[in-house]
DRENPA-3360 file (N, C-alpha, C; in nm, 2 decimals, always signed):
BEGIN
1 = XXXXXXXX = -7.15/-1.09/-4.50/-7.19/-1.07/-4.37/-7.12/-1.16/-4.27 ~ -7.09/-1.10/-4.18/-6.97/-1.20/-4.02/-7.09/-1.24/-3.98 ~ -7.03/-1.38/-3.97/-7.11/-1.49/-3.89/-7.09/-1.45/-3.72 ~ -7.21/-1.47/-3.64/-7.18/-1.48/-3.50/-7.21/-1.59/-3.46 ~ -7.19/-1.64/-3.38/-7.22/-1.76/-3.27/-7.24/-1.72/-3.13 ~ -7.30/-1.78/-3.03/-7.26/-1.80/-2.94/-7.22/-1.91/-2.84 ~ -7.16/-1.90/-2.75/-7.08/-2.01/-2.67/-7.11/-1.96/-2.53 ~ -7.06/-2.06/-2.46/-7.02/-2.06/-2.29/-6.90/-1.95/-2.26;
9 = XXXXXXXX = -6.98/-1.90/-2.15/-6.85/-1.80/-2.12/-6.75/-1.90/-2.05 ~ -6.76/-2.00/-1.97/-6.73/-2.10/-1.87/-6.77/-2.24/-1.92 ~ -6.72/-2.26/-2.01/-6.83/-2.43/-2.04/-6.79/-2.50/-1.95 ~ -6.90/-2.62/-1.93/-6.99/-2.72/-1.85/-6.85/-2.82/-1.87 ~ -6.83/-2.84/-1.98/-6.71/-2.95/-1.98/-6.57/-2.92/-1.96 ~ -6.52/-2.75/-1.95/-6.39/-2.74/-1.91/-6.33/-2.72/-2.06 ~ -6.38/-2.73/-2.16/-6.31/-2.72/-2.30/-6.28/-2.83/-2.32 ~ -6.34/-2.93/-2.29/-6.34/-3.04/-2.39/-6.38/-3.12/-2.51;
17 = XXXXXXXX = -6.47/-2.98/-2.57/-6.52/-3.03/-2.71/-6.64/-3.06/-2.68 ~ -6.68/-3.10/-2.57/-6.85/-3.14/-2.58/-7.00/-3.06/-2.55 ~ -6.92/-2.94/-2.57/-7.06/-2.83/-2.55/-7.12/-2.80/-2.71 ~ -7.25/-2.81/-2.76/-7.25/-2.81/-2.87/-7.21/-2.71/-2.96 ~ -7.18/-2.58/-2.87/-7.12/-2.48/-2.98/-7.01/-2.52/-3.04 ~ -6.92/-2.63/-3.01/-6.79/-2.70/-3.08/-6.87/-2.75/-3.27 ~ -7.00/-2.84/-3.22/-7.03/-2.88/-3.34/-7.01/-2.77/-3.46 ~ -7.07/-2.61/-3.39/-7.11/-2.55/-3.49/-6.96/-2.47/-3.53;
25 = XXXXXXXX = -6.87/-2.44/-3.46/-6.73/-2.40/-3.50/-6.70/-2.49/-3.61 ~ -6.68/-2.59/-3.56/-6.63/-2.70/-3.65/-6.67/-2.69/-3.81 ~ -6.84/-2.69/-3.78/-6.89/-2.63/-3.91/-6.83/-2.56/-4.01 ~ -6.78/-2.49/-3.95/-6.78/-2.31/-4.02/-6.62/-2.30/-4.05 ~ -6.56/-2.39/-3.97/-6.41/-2.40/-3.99/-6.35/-2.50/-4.11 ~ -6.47/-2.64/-4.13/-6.50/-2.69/-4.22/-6.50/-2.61/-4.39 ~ -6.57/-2.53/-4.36/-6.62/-2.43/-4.51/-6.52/-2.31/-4.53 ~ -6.44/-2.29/-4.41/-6.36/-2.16/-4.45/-6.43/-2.06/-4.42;
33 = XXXXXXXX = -6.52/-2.02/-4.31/-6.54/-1.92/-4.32/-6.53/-1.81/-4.18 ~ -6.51/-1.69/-4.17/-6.49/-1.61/-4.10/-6.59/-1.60/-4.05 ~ -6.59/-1.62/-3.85/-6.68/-1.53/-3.76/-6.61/-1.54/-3.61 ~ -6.76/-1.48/-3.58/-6.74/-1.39/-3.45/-6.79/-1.49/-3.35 ~ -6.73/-1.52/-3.22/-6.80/-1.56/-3.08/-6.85/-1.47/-2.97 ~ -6.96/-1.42/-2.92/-7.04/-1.37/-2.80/-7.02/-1.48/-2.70 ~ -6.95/-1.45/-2.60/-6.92/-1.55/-2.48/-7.06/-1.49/-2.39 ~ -7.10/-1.61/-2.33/-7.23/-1.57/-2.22/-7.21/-1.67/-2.13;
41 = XXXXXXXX = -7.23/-1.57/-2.01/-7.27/-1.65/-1.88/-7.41/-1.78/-1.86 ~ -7.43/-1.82/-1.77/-7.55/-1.90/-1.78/-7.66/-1.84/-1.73 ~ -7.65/-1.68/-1.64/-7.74/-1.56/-1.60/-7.76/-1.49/-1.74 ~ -7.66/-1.46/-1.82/-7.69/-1.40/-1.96/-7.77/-1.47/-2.05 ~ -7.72/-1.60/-2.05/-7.86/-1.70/-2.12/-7.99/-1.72/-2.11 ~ -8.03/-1.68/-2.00/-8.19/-1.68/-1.94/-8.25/-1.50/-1.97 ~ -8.18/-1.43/-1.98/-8.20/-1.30/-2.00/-8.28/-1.27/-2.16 ~ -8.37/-1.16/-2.16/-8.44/-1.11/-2.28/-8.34/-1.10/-2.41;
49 = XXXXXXXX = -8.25/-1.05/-2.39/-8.16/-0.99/-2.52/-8.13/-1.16/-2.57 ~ -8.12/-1.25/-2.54/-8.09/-1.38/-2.55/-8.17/-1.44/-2.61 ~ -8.27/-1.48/-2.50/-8.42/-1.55/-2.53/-8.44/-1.48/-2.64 ~ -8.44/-1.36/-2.71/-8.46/-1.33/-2.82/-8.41/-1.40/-2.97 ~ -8.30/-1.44/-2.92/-8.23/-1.56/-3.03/-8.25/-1.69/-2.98 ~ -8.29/-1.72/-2.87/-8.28/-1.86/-2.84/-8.43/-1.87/-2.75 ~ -8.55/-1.93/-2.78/-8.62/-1.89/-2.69/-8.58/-1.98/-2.59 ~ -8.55/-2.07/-2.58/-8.49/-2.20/-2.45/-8.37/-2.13/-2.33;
57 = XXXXXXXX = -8.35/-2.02/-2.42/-8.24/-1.99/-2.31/-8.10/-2.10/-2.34 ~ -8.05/-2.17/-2.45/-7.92/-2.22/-2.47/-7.85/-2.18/-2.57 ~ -7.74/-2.25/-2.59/-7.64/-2.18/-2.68/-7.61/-2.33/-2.75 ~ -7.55/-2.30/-2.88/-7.53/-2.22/-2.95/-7.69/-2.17/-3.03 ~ -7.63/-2.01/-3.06/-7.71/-1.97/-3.16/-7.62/-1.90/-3.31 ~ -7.65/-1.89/-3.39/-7.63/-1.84/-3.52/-7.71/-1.67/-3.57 ~ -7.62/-1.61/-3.59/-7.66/-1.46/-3.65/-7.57/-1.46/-3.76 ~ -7.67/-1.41/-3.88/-7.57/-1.38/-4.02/-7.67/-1.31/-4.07;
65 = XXXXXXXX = -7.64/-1.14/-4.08/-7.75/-1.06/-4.08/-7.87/-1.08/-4.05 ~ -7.97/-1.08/-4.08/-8.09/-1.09/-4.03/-8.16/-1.20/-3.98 ~ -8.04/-1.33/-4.03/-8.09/-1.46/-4.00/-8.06/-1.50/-3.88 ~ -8.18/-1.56/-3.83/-8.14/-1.62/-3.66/-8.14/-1.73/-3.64 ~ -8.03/-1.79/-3.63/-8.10/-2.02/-3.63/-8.08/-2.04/-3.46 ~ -8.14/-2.13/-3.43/-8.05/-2.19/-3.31/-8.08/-2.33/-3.32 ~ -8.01/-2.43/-3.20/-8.03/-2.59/-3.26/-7.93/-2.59/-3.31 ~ -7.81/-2.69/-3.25/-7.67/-2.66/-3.34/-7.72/-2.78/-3.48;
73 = XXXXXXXX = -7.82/-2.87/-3.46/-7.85/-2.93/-3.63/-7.87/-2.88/-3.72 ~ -7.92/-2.76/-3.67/-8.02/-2.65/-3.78/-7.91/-2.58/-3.87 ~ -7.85/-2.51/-3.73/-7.70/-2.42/-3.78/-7.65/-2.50/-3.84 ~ -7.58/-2.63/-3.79/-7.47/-2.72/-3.93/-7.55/-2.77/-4.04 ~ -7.69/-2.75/-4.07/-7.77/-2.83/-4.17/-7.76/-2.69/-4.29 ~ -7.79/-2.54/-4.17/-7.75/-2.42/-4.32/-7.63/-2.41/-4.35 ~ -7.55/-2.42/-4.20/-7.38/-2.41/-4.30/-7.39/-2.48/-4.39 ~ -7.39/-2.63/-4.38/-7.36/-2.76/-4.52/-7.43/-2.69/-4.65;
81 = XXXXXXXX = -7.54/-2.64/-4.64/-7.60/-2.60/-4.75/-7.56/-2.50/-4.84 ~ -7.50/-2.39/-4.77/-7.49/-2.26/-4.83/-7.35/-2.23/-4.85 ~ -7.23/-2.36/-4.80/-7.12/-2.36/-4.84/-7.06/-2.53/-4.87 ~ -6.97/-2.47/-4.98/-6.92/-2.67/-5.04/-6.82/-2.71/-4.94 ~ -6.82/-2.82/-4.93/-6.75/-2.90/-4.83/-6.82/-2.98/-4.71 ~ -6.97/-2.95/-4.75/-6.98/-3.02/-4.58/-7.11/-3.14/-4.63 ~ -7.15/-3.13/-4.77/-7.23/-3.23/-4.85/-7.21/-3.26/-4.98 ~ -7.27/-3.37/-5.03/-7.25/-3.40/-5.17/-7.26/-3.29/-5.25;
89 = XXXXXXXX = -7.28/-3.34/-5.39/-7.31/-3.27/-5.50/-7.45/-3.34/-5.54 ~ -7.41/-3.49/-5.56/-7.52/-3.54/-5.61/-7.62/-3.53/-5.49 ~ -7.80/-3.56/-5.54/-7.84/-3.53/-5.52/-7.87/-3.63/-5.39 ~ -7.86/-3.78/-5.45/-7.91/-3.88/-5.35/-7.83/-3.89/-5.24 ~ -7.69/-3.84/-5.26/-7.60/-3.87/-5.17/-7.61/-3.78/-5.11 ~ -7.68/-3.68/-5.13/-7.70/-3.53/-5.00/-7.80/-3.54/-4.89 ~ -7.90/-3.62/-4.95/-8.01/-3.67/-4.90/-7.96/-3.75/-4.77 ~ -7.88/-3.89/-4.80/-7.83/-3.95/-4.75/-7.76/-3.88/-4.62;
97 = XXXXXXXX = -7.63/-3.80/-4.66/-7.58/-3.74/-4.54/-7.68/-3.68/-4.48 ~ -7.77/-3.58/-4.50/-7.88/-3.53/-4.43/-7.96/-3.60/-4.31 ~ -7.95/-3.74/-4.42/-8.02/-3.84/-4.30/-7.94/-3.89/-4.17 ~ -7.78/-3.87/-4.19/-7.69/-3.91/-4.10/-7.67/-3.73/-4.01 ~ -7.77/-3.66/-4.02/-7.73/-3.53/-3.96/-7.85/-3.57/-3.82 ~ -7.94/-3.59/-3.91/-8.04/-3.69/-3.81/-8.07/-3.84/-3.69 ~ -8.00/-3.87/-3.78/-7.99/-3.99/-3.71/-7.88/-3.98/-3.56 ~ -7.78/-3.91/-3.57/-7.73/-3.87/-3.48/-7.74/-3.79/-3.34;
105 = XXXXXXXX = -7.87/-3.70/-3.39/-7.95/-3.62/-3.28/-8.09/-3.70/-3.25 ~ -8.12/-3.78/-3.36/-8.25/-3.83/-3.31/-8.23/-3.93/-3.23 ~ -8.15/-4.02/-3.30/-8.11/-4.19/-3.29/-8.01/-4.19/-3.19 ~ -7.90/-4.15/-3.18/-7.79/-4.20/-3.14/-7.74/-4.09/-3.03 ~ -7.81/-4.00/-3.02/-7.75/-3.90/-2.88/-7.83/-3.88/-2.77 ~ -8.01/-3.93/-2.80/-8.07/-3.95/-2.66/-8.04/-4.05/-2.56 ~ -8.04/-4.20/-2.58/-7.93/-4.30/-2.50/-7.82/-4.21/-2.45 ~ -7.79/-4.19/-2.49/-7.58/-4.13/-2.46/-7.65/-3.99/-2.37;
113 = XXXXXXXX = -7.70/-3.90/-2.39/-7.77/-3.80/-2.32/-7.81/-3.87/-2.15 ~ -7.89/-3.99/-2.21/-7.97/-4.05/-2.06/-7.84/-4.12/-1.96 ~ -7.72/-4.16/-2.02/-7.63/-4.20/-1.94/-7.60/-4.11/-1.90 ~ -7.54/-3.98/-1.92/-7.47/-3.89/-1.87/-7.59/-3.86/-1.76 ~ -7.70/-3.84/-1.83/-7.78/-3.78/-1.66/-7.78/-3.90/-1.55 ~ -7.83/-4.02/-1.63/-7.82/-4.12/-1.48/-7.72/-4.13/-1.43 ~ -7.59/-4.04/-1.47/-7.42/-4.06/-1.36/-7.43/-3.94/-1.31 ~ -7.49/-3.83/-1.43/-7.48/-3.69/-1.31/-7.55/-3.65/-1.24;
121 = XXXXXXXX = -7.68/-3.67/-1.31/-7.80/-3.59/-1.23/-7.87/-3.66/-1.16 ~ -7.81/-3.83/-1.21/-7.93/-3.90/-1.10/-7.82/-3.99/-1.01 ~ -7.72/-3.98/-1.03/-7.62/-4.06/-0.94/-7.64/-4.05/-0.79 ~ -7.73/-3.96/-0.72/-7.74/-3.98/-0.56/-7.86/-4.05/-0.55 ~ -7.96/-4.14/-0.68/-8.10/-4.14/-0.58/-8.05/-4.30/-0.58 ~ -8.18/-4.33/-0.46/-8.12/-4.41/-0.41/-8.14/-4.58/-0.56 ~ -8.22/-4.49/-0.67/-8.24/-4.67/-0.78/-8.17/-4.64/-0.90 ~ -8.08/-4.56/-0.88/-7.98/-4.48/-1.01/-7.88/-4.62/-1.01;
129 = XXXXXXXX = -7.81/-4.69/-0.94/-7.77/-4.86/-0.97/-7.80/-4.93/-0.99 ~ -7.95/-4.93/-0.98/-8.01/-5.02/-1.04/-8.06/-5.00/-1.26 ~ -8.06/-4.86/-1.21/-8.13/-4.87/-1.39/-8.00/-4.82/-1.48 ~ -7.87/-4.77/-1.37/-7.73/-4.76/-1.50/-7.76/-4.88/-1.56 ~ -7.75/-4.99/-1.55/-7.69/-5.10/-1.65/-7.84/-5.11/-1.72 ~ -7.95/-5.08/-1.75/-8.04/-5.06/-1.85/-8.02/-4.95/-1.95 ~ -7.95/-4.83/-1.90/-7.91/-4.71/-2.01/-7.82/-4.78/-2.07 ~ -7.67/-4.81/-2.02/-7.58/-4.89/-2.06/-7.61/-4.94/-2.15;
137 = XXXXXXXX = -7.63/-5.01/-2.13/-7.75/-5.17/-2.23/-7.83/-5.09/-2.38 ~ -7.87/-5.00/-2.32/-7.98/-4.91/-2.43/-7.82/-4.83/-2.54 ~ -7.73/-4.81/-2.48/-7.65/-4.70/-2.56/-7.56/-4.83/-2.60 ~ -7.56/-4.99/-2.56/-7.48/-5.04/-2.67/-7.50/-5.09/-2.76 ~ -7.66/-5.11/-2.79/-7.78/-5.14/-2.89/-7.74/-5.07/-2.99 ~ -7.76/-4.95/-2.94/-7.73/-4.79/-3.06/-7.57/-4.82/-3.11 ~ -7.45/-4.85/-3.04/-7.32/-4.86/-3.05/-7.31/-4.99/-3.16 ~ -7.36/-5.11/-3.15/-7.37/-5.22/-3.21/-7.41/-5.21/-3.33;
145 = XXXXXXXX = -7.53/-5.13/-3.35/-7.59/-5.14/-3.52/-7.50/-5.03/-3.56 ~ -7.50/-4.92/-3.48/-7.38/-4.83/-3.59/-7.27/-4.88/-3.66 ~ -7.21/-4.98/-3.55/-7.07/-4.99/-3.59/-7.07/-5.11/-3.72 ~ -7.18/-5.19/-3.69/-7.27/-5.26/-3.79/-7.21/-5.18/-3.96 ~ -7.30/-5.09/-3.94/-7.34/-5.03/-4.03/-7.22/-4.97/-4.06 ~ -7.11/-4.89/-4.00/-6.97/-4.83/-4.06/-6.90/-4.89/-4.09 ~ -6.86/-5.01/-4.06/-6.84/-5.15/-4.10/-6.65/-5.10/-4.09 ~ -6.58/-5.11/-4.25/-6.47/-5.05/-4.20/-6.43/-4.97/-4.31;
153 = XXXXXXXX = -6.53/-4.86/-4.30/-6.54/-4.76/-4.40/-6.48/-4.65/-4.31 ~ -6.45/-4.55/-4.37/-6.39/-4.36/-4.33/-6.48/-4.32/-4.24 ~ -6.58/-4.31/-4.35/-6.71/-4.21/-4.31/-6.81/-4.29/-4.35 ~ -6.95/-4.23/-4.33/-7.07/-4.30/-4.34/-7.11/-4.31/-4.44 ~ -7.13/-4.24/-4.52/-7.18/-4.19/-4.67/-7.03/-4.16/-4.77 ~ -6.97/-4.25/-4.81/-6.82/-4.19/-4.89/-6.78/-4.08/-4.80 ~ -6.74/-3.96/-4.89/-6.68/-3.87/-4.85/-6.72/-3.85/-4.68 ~ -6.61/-3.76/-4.64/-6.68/-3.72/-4.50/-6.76/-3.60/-4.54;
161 = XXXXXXXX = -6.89/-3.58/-4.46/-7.00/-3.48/-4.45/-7.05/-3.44/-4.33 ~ -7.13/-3.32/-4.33/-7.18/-3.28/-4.21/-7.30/-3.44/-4.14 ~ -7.30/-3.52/-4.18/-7.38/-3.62/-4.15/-7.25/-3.71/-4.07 ~ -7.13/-3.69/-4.08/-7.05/-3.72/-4.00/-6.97/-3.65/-3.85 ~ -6.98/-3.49/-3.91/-6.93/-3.43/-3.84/-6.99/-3.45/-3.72 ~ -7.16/-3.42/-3.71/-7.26/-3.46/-3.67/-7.22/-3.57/-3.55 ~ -7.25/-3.71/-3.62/-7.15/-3.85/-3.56/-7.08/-3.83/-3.48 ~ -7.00/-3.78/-3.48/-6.86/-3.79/-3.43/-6.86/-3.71/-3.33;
169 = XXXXXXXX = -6.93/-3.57/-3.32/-6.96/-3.45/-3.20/-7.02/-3.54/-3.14 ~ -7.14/-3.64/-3.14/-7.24/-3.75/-3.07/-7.19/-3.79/-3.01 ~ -7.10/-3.89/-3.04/-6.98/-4.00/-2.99/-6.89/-3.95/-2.92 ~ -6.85/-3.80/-2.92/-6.77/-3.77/-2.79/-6.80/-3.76/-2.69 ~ -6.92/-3.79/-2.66/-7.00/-3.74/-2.53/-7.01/-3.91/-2.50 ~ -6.95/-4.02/-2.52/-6.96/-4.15/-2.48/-6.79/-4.16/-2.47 ~ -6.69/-4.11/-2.47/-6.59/-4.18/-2.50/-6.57/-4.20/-2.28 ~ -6.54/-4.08/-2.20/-6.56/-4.10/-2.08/-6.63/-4.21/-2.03;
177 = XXXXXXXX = -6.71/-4.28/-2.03/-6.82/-4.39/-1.98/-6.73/-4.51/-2.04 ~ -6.60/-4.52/-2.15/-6.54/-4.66/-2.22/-6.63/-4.73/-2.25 ~ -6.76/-4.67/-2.30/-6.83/-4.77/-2.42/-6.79/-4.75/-2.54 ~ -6.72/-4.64/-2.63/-6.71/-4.60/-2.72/-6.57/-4.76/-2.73 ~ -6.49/-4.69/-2.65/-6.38/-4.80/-2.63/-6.44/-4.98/-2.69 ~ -6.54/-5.03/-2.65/-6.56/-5.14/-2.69/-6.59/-5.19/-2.85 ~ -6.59/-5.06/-2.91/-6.62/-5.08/-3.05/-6.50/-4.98/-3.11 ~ -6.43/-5.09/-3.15/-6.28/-5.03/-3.21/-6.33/-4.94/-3.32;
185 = XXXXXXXX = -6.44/-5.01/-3.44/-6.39/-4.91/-3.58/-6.46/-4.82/-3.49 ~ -6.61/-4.75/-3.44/-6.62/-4.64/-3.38/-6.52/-4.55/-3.31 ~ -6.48/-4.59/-3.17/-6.34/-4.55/-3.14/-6.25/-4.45/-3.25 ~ -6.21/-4.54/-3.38/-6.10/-4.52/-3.49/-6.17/-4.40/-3.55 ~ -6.30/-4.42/-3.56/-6.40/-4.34/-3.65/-6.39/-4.18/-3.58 ~ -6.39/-4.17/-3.49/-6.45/-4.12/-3.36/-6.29/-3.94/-3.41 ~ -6.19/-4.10/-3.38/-6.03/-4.02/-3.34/-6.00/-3.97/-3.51 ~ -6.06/-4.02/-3.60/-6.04/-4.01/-3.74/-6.10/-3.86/-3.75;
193 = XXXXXXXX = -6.21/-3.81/-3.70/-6.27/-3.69/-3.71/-6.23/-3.57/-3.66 ~ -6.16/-3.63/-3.55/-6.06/-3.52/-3.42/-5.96/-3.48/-3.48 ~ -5.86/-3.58/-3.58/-5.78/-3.53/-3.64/-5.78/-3.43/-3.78 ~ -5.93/-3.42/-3.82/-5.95/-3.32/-3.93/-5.89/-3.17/-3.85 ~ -5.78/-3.08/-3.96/-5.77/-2.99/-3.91/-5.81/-2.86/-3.85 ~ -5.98/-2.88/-3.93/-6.09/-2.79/-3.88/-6.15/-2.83/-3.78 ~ -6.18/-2.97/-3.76/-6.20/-2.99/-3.59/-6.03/-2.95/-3.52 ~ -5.96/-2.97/-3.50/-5.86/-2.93/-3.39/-5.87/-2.73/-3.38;
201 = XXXXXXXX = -5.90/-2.70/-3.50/-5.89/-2.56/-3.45/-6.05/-2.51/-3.38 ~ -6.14/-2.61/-3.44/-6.22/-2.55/-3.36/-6.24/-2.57/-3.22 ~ -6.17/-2.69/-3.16/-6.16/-2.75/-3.03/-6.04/-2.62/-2.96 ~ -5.93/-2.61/-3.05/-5.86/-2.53/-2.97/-5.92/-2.39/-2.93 ~ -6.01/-2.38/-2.99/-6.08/-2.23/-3.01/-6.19/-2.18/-2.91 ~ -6.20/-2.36/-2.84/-6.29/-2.34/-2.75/-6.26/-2.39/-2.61 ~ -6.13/-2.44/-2.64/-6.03/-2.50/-2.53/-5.96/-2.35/-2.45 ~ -5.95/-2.28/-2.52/-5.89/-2.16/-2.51/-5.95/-2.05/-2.46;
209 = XXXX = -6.08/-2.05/-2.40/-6.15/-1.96/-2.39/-6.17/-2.03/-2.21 ~ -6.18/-2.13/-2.19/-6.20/-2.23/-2.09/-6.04/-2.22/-1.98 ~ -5.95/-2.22/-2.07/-5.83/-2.20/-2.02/-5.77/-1.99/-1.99 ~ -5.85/-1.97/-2.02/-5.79/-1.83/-1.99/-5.83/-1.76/-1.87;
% end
């Protein structure tokens, strides 16, 4: 059965990889597998035929026959599952990456989330200077134990896994702000992921849609 997705007809970043339908390409390009993209407006996203796959009204969503996911963790947590390449074998160590599929959306992308709004969406009021350097502060807490913790390893768990791919889609949404920059292995970690061949095609795949 052809996988569908959906994407931005126009993404928000210009094709720079940080709209989360990138995560889930990436996925799918990871495992070798063949699909389809539905480009949508941000008027087509709020619309019934939509909300019927997404009730939020966002993208990405997942169709593979009768199955509907949305939540791009959800989608990369069935790709890893239902194809080899994106998790262990053993059992503890699947567990493990699972937990780094989490920790990334739970842990490590709300801070990084709250900076981007306190520069974009709250950058005109008038106490947004005053509380940047408390987000700041909050996202190099998160920046410090990670890098703690990756020490000067590849990946997080041995092999790389969707508990990294994960990571690394997180972390691009910090590189603009040069916090990423203050923690070299992250940074390395970061550019180490970019260079997987299934991330560049999925970036180009979404660079390319932005550019036409």
């Amino acid at each position: 059965m052809t996988i569908i997705i959906t994407a931005f007809e126009r993404s928000p970043d210009g094709g720079k990889g940080l709209a989360r339908d990138t995560r889930v390409r990436w996925a799918i390009e990871e495992v070798g597998r063949p699909y389809e993209v539905r480009l949508l407006s941000f008027s087509a996203m709020k619309e019934p035929a939509h909300l019927a796959l997404h009730p939020f009204g966002q993208i990405p969503t997942y169709e593979e026959g009768d199955l509907v996911l949305f939540e791009s963790g959800a989608i990369v947590l069935h790709i890893a599952d239902h194809n080899a390449g994106l998790l262990p074998d053993d059992a503890n160590a699947r567990a493990r990456a699972i937990t780094w599929v989490f920790a990334a959306l739970n842990t490590v992308e709300p801070p990084i989330l709250d900076l981007a709004n306190a520069k974009i969406l709250e950058g005109n009021k008038s106490w947004s200077m005053a509380r940047l350097p408390l987000v700041e502060d909050r996202v190099r807490v998160r920046m410090r134990l990670l890098a703690a913790r990756l020490g000067d390893a590849d990946w997080l768990n041995g092999a790389f896994s969707a508990g990294d791919l994960m990571m690394v889609s997180v972390l691009l949404r910090l590189r603009a702000s040069g916090i990423l920059d203050e923690f070299p292995n992250l940074a390395t970690y970061v550019a180490r992921g970019e260079a997987r061949p299934a991330y560049q095609r999925a970036f180009a795949a979404q660079l390319a849609i932005n550019a036409g």
